[in-house]
N, C-alpha and C positions, 0 to 999 in steps of 0.2 A: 058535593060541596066540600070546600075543604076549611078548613079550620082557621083561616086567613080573609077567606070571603065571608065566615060566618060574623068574625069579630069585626073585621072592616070593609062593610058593605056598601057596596057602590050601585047608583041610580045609573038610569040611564039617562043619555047627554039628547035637548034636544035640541041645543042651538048650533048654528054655521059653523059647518063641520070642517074642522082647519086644526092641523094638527097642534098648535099652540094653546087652540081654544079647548080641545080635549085633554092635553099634558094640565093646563091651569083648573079646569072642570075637575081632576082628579085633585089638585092638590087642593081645591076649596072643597071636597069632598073631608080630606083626611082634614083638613082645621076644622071644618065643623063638629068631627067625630072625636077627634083628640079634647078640644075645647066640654064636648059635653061627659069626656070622662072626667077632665080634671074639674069642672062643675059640680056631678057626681062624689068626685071623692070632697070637694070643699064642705056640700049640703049633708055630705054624712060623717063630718071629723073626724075624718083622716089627712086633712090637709089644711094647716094655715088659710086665713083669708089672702092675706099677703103673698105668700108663696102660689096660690091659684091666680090670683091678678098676673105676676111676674111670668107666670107659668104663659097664661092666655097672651100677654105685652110679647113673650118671644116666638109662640107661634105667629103672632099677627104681624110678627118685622117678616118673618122666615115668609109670608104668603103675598106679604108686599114686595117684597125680594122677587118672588115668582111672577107676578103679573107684570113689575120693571123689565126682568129677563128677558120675559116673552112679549113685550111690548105689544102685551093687554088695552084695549081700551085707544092705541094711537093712529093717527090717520097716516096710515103707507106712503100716504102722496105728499105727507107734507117733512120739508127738511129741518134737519135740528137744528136749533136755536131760531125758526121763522115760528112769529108771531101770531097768533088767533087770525087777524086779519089777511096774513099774506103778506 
């Protein structure tokens, strides 16, 4: 194990194995791990509250970015700008 897997450790993936769905599975990995250090350092003042919000507000654009990218969550079949109903 190396020193990279120890600090930033990763589960394994058990949903529809698609490689978008595993590149976004890693990146909700590393928000959740990033978020619970800057958490960490707020509960132990070494960090602003403010500064930890802002901190958590810019990983949360950056993972929203991600799932946009990879166009997380949208139906393949349907064309952009058609409506819920078709």
């Amino acid at each position: 194990m190396n020193k990279s897997d120890f600090i930033y450790p990763r589960g394994r993936y058990y949903g529809q194995v698609k490689p978008e769905n595993l590149v976004f599975n890693a990146n909700l990995q590393e928000f959740a791990q990033k978020v619970s250090y800057v958490c960490s350092l707020e509960t132990g003042g070494k960090l602003p509250p403010e500064d930890a919000y802002e901190q958590i507000k810019a990983l949360w654009k950056q993972l929203k970015h991600s799932k946009k990218e990879l166009h997380i969550g949208e139906d393949p079949f349907k064309s952009p700008g058609e409506d819920a109903e078709g």
